[in-house]
N, C-alpha and C positions, 0 to 999 in steps of 0.2 A: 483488328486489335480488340481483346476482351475489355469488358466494363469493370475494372476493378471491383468498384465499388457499389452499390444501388445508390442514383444520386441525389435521393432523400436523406442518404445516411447520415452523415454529417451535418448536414442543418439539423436535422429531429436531433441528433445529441448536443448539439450546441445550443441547441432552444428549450432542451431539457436542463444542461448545466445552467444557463441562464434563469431558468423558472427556479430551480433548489436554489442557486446564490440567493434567488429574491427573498424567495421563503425563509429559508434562514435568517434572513434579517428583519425580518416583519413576524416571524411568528416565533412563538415563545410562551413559556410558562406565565410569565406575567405581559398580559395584553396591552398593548400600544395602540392608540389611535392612531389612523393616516393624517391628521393634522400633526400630532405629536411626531410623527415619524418625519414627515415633509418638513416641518420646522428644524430638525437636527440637522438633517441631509441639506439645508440651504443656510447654515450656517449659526442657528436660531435655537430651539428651546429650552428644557428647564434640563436641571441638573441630570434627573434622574434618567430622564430619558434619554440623555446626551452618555452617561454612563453604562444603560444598558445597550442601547445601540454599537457606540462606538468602542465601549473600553469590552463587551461580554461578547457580543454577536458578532461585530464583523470580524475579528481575530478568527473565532469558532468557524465563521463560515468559509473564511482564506483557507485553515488547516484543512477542513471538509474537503474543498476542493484539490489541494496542494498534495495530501495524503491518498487520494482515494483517485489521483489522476497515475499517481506513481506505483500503486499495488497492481490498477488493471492494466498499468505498460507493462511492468515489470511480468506479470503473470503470463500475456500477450506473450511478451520476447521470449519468455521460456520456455514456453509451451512447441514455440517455434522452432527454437535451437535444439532441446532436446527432445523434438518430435512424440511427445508424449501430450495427447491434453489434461493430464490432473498433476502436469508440473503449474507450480506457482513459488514463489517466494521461499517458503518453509524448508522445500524440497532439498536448495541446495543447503539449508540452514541460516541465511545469511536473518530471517526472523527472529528463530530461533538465538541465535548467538548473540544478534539487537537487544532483545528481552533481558539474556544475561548479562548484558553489560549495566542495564539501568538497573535489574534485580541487584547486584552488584553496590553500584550507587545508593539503593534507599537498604540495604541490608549494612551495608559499613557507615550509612549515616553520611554519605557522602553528597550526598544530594540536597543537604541543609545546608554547605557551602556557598553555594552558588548554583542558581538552575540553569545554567550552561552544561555544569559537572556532568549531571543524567544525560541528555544526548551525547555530549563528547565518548563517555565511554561508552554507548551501546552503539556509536558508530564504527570507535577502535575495535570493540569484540566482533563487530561483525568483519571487517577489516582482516581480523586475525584468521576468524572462520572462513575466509574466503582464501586466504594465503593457504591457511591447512588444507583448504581441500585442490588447491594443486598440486602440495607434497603427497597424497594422499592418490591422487588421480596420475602421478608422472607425466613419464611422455605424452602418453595416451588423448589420442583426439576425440574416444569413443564417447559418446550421451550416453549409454549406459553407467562404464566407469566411473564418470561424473555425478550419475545420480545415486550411485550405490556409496560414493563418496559423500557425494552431500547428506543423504542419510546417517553415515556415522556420525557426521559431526552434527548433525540435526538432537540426534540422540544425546551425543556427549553433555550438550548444550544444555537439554536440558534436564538432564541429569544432574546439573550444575544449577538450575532453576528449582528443581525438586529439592537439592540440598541447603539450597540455602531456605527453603519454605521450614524445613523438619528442622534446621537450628536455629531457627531465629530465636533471638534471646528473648522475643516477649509476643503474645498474640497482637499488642497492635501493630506491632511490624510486619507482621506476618499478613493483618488484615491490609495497612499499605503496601505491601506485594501484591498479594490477591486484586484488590483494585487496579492497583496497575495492568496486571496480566490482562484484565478482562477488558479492558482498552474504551479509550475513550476521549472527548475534546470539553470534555468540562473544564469552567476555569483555565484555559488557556489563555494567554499574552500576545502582543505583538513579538515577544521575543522571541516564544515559541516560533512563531511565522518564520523572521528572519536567522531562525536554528536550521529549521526543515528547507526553504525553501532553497540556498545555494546548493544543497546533499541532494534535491530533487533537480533541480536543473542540470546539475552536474550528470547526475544517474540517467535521466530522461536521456539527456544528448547522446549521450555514449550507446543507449540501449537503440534510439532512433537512428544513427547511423551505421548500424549494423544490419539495416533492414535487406538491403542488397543479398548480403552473405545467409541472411535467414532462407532465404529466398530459395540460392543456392544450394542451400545446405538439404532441401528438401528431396533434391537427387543422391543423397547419402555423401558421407564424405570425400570419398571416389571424385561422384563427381563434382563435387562443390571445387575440389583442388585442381580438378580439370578445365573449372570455369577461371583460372586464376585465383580465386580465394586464400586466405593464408588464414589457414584454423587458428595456430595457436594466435594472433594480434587478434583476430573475433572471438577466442573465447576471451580472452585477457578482458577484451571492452565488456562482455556481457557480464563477467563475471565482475569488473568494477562498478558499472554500473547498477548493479542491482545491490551491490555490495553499500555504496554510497548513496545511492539514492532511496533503498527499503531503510537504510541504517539508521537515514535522516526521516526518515516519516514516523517509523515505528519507535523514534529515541520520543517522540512531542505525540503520540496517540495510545503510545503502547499495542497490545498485540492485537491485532483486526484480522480476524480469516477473512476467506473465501470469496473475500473481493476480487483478488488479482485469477481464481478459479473461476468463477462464474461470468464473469463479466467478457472477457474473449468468446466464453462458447454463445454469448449470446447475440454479441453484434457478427460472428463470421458466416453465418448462414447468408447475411446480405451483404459480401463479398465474394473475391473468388477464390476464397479460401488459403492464398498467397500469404505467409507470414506478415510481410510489407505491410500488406493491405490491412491487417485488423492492429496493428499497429495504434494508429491518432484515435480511430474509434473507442477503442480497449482506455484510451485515458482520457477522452472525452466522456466515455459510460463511468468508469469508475471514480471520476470526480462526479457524476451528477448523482450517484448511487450512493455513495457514501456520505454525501449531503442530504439526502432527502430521507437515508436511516438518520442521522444525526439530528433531523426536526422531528425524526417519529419517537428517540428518547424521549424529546423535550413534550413531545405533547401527549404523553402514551400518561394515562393517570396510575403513578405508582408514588408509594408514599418516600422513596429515594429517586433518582434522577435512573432509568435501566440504562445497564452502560451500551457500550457500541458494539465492541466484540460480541455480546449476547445478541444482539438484536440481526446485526448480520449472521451470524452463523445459524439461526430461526429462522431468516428467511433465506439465508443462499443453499440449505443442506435440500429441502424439496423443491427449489428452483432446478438445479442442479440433478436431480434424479431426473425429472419430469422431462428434461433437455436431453442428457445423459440418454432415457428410452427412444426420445423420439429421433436421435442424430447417430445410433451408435454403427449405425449402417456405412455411412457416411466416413468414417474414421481409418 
């Protein structure tokens, strides 16, 4: 029986998500003593310390994890399903169409109601962009199809994003769009947490037990449906799930690349390359990775806070190439 896995794999990513959670909470723009810090954490210190820790950082650091566990599943399972490695998220648009639900929100002012409003609908649009692209895709079991699908409505989408940037009735709306776009965990809540975090569990699950059928599906559809398989109930799950669990991450981050890209090609070299397999790693690395950009915001000296989306997509586009030359053998 082959080794799935290298069986360093999972402890070194869980010892890495574990080192980013700490960090995130210990480091930061304004510096805390470990007396200061140890006093909070045991029930104890002064106000301020108690409010940066608890009420700034640990929220920030839940999202980190929560957000950046669910782009590299997400990316992982897609990449699997439609047997392509530069599928992620965007691809089928289900990002995309998240973005225009909250653009949506801070464009009609909807989003000063109640900050629930903003994830709700960019969970519904993606919801919607997920339904379209079954009407879009028919009968059809094809990953092709699918992805030429998700394209169109990737496009509609944000064509939809574009137009609401060119009417916005005033440039500071436009510059609240703009911020949002460029994604980030600044100022986040517990409320944020407990927004994202049922649309990730929910997503996660759904994405993780389709692992079998990914597995499958790696002998082409033929024979995936020869092994027993039932295409259309596995795409249904993958496509809810990415649907609900990106919808919920990217409604509380806004838009984040190339997590859910880079982060699969990086842990599957030490697997056996098996869908299954790069599965827990893919959300193991993309929570410790999107944590440890989220401390590199905070401590990178620029006279605004550099958002998150910039800072990944700096580091994942030459990641990314440098992998891309050295594995394209391989593919």
């Amino acid at each position: 029986m082959s080794i799935r896995r290298h069986p360093l794999l999972l402890p070194i990513l869980m010892a890495l998500t574990f080192a980013a959670a700490l960090g995130s909470i210990t480091l930061g723009a304004v510096p805390l003593s470990p007396a200061r810090m140890v006093a909070v954490l045991t029930g104890g210190g002064d106000e301020v310390a108690r409010a940066i820790l608890l009420d700034l950082r640990l929220p920030r650091m839940l999202l980190g994890l929560i957000v950046g566990g669910m782009l590299g599943l997400a990316g992982a399972a897609l990449q699997g399903y439609l047997r392509n490695p530069l599928a992620e998220p965007s691809v089928l648009g289900a990002s995309n169409a998240a973005a225009l639900g909250a653009v949506c929100a801070l464009y009609f002012g909807l989003a000063q109601l109640h900050p629930i409003v903003l994830p709700i609908l960019a969970i519904i649009t993606s919801l919607i962009a997920i339904a379209a692209l079954f009407l879009l895709a028919g009968p059809s079991e094809s990953p092709l199809t699918l992805i030429l699908a998700g394209i169109a409505v990737a496009t509609l989408t944000g064509a939809g994003i574009s137009l609401s940037l060119n009417l916005s009735p005033n440039p500071f709306a436009a510059m609240e769009i703009m911020n949002w776009l460029m994604g980030s965990l600044e100022n986040r809540s517990y409320a944020h947490v407990w927004i994202a975090f049922p649309c990730v569990l929910i997503g996660a699950a759904l994405l993780i037990a389709d692992g079998s059928s990914l597995d499958a599906l790696t002998l082409g559809e033929e024979g995936a449906q020869a092994l027993g398989v039932d295409l259309g109930k596995a795409r249904l799950r993958m496509m809810l799930g990415v649907a609900i669990g990106v919808g919920g991450a990217v409604a509380v981050s806004g838009a984040i690349g190339f997590v859910g890209l880079i982060v699969p090609h990086l842990v599957r070299p030490l697997t056996d390359r098996s869908p299954s397999a790069v599965l827990l790693p893919s959300l193991l690395g993309g929570a410790a990775l999107l944590t440890f950009a989220d401390i590199g915001v905070r401590l990178i000296p620029t006279s605004s806070e550099l958002k998150l989306g910039v800072l990944t997509a700096l580091l994942g586009v030459p990641v990314f190439l440098v992998h891309l030359m050295r594995e394209r053998r391989l593919w």
